[in-house]
N, C-alpha and C positions, 0 to 999 in steps of 0.2 A: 613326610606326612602332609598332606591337605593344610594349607590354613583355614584358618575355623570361618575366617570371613565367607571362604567357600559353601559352606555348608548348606544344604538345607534348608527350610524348615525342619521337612521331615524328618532328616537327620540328626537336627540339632534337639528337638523331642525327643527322641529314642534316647541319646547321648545322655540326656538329664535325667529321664528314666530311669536308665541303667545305672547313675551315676557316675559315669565315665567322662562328663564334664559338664564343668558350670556354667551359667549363666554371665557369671562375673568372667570367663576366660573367653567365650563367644564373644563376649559383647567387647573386652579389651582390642580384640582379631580386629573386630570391625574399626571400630576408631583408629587403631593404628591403617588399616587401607582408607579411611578419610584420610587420616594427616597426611597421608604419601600423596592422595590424589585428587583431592578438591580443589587447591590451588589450581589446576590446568582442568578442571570439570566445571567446577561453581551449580553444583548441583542441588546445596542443600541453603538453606534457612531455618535460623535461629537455633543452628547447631546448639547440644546441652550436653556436654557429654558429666560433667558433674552429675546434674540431676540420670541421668543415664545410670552412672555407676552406683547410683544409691538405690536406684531401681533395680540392676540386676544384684546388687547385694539382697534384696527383699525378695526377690525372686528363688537366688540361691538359697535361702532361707525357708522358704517353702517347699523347695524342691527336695531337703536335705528331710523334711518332715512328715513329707512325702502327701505334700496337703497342694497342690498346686493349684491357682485361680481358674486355670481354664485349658484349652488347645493351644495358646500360641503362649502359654506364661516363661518370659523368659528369651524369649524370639526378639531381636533387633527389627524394628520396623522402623517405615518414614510415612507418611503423609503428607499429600499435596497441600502444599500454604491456604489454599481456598477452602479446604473441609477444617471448621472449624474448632480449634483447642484452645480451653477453658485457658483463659487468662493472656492468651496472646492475638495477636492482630492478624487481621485478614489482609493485606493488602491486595491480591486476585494481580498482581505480578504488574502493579502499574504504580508510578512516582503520583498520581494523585489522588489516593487513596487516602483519608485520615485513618492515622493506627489506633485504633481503638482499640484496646483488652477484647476479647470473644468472652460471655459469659457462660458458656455449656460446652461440652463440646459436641460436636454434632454425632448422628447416629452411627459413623464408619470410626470414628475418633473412642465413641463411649464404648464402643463393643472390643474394641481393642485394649484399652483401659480393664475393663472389668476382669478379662483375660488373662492379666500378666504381663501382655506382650510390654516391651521396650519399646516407646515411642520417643528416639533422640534425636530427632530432628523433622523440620518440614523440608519441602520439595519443592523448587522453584520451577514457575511458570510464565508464562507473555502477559502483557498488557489484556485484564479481562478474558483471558483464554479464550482467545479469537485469536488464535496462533499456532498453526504448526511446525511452530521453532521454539526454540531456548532465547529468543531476544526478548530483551524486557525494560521498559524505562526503570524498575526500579530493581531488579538483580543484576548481577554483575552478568555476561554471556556465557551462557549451559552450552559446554561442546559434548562432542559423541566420544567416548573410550573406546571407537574404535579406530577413530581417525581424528584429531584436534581442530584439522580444519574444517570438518563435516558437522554437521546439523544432530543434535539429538531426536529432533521433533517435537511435537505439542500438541496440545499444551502441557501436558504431561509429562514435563521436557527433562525436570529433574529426576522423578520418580527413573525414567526411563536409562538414561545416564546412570542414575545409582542401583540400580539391578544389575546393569550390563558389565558392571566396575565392582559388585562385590560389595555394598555397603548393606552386608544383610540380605537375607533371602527375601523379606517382602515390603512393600510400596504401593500404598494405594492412592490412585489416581480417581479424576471425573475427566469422562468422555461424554461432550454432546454432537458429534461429526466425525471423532474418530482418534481422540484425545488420550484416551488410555492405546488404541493399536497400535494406531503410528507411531510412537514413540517404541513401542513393546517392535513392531518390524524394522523399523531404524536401526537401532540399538542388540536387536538380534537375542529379545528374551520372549517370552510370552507373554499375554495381554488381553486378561476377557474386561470385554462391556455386556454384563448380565443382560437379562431380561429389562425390559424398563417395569420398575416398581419391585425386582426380587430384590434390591440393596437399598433398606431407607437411606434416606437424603434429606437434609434439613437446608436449606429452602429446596422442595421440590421445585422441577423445573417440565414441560413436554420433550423428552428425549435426552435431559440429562441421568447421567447415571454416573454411580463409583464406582471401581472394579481394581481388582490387583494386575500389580506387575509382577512377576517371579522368572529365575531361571528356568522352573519346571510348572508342570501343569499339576503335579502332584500339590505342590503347593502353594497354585492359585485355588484347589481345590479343600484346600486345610482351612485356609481365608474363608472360605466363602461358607463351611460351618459357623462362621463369628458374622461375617457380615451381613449374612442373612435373617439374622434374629427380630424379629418386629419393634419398630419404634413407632409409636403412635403420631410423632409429630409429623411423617411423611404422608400428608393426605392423598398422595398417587401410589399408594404401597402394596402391593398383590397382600393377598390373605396369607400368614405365613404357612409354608407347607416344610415338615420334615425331610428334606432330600438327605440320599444316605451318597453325602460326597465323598464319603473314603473309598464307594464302591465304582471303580476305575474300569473293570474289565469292559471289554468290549468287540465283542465279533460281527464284522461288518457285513456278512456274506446275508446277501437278500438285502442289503441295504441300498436304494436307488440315492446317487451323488449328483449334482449338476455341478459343470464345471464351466466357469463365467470368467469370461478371457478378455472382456470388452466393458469399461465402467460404463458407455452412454457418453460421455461427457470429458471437457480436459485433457488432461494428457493422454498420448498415446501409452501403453504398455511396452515396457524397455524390453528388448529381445532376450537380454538374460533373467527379466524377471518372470517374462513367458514363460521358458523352457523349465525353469525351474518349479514354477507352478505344477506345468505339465508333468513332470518329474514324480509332485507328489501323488498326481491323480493317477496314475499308473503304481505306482507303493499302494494305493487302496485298493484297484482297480484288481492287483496282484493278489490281494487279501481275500477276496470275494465279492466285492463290491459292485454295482453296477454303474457305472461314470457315462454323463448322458450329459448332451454340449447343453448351456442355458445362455439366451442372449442375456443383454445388458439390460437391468432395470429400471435405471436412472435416465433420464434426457434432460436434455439442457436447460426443457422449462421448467421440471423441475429444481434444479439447482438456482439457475435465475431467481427461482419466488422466494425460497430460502433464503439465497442471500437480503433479497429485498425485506422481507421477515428479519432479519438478524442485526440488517442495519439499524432499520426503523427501533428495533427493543433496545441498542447501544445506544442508536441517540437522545431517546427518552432517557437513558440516565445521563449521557453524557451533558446534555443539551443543558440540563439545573447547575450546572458544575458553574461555580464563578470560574471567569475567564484566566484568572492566576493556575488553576487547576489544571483545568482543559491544554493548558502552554506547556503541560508536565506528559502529557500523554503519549505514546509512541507514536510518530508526527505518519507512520502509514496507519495506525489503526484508527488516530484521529480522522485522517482526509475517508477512511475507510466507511466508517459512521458517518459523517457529516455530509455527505452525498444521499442520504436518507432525508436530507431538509428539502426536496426536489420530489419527494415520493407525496401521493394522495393518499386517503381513503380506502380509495379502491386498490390500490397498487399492495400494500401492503398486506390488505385482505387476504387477495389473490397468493400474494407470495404465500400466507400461514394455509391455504387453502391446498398449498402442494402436497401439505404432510399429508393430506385425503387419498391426494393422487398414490403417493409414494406404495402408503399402506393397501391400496387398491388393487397397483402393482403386483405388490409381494403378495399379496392371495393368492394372483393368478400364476405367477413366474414361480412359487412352491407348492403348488398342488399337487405335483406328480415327484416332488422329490423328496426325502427325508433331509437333506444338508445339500448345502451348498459349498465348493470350493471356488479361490478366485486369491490374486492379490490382495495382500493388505491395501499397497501403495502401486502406482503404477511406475515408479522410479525408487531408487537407492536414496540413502540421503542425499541434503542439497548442503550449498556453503551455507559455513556455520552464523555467516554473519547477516544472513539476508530475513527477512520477516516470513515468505515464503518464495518456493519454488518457483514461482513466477513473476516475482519481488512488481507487481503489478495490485495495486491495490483495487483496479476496478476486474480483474479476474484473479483474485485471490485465493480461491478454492477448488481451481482446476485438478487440484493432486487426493480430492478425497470423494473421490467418484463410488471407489468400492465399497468405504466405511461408512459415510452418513447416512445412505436408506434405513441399515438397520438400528439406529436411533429412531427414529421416527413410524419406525413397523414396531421398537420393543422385540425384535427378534434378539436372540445371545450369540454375540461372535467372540471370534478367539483367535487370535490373530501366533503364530506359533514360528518358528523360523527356518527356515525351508531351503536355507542353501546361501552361498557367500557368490558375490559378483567379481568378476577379473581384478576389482582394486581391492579387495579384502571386507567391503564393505554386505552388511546383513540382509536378506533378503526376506518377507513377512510373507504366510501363507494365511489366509481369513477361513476358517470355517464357520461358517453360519447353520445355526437349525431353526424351527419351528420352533413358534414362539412359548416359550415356557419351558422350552425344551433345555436349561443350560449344563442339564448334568450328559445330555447326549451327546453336546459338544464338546464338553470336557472329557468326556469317554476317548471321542475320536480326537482329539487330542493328544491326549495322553497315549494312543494305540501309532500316531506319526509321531510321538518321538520314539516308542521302542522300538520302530520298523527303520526309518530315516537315515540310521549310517551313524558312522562316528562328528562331531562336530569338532569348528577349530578352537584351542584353545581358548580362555576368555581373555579381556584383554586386561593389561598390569602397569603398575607406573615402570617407569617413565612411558608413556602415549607415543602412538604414531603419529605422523602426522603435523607436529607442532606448528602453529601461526604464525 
């Protein structure tokens, strides 16, 4: 039989339903695949499995009454350490943080709570999640369950690790560049960044967003009845709209697709992450679909003013830090920031002025197509010990060519896994639609995983790969 760590959500719902199992047996599954496997992951923070178990007791209690809190009551989940839960500390994955208690929890945290769900643990992250790795000056180093020596990604590093390994069907992440996908295409699970503004977020941010990591897109789409619910505190938060996310079907035929082979920028695209791309757009193409070539949205100037933008906002916090602090920091995300003391006025302007361009872009580059295909990433993971792909801290963001426009356009992408490279490692597919559009993408989503073939099994302790 399945271990239950395996399961679902969806599954794990019905199970409680029908009474065919508990909350308290789900949730024991899962701990026991922690204890086996964090020691060589280091995925999570401020592990509770106490408070866990007296939760899924209260859970099974209701479930048995047949009174349950909500959709996910009873469901193992995690949380990224940065979205905030009442009574514990944010540190945002960096040694100079002061831990201060959080006193709410924020609106990805409170809708899960109200729920039922099991939230036993948070999800470690990089210094300020300005990272797409698992390095961190203050977590121990996040590797990939599917290779020890490989990169989970980021920032979203834990979340992404603990979907991939079985700690529970869901993990909600923040993506502001590509933070919830590339982890979700790394790691070889699924990975939406909504709409900007469908997921309140306490402190809004321009182009930050939470969004789930799951095995399946079924139940990133269970999430997203919960996490969609309106919080008042998110002053960038769309008006809420009833979307009926159980309703999955989807027939593509008369659907125009672009299919985008080329970021603009960074790295080139890996020969087997091409083919595989190609791969998928030929399974749609097969469907009905019409697949129509889209160049590359992004250019270099873009990315350039971005980063310039991203610095310049690091530095402003980092810059008030007494110098005892600042000595705490990950010495590339420091030098990374601190090259913002060199920028003007105008320089930075221009960088926040790209997000204009970006979105300018994406008007023109989807006028004529309902979704867009393309890489998550334009490489497999990288080693696990480097800060990024290009372990260069003055081109640092060569590798998120595909994923950052749609932040910054609020388009919904969904990053889905599309195939294994010659070394066993995941390869990420993006589907992107028009904006507002996140149940279209999770449609076509959910229509490439029942079309896409059998996948390799997931991965179990003892890990490949070891350091």
């Amino acid at each position: 039989m399945r271990d239950f760590a395996d399961w679902t959500a969806v599954e794990l719902i019905s199970a409680f339903r029908a009474k065919s199992l508990s909350p308290v047996e789900s949730l024991e599954a899962v701990l026991a695949r922690v204890a086996a496997s964090e020691p060589a992951l280091n995925a999570l923070y401020l592990h509770d499995p106490d408070g866990a178990r007296k939760a899924a007791a209260e859970s099974a209690a209701r479930w048995a009454r047949g009174e349950p809190l909500g959709p996910l009551d009873g469901v193992p989940v995690t949380i990224k350490e940065n979205i905030a839960t009442r009574g514990q500390p944010l540190p945002i994955g960096t040694a100079a943080s002061e831990l201060i208690p959080a006193a709410h929890d924020a609106p990805p945290a409170a809708r899960l709570r109200e729920s039922g769900a099991i939230i036993f643990a948070k999800t470690t992250m990089p210094d300020y999640g300005m990272l797409s790795s698992g390095l961190s000056s203050f977590h121990p180093l996040a590797r990939n369950p599917w290779n020890l020596a490989k990169n989970p990604g980021g920032s979203s590093a834990g979340a992404g690790a603990a979907a991939a390994a079985g700690y529970g069907p869901l993990h909600i992440g923040t993506d502001i560049g590509g933070s919830v996908r590339l982890p979700a295409s790394w790691c070889g699970v699924a990975g939406l960044k909504p709409s900007e503004g469908r997921v309140p977020i306490d402190p809004p941010y321009v182009g930050r967003i939470a969004g789930p990591l799951a095995r399946s897109v079924e139940d990133i789409a269970l999430a997203m009845r919960l996490l969609s619910l309106p919080d008042r505190r998110d002053h960038m938060s769309l008006p809420y709209e009833d979307i009926a996310w159980g309703d999955l079907a989807c027939d593509p035929r008369g659907a125009r697709i672009g299919l985008m082979l080329e970021a603009g920028f960074g790295f080139a695209v890996a020969p087997e992450v091409r083919a595989a791309v190609e791969r998928a757009a030929k399974i749609f193409e097969a469907a009905g679909a019409t697949i129509v070539p889209m160049p590359a949205l992004m250019t270099m100037d873009m990315m350039s003013g971005l980063d310039r933008f991203w610095r310049a906002r690091a530095w402003a916090d980092i810059s008030r830090l007494p110098a005892e602090r600042q000595a705490k920091i990950l010495p590339f995300i420091f030098e990374w920031a601190k090259a913002a003391e060199r920028l003007d006025g105008q320089h930075v302007f221009t960088g926040f002025e790209q997000v204009m361009a970006i979105r300018r872009a994406a008007v023109a580059a989807f006028a004529d197509v309902d979704f867009a295909l393309m890489p998550t990433a334009p490489i497999t993971a990288f080693a696990a010990e480097l800060p990024a792909p290009s372990n260069d801290p003055e081109r640092p963001l060569d590798h998120i060519g595909f994923t950052v426009a749609y932040n910054m356009t609020g388009q919904p992408a969904l990053s889905v896994n599309c195939g294994v490279a010659a070394d066993g490692l995941p390869i990420g597919l993006q589907i992107v639609g028009q904006r507002f559009d996140d149940l279209g993408v999770l449609r076509l989503g959910r229509l490439y995983e029942t079309l896409r073939g059998s996948q390799p099994a997931w991965p179990r302790p003892p890990f490949a790969g070891r350091a």
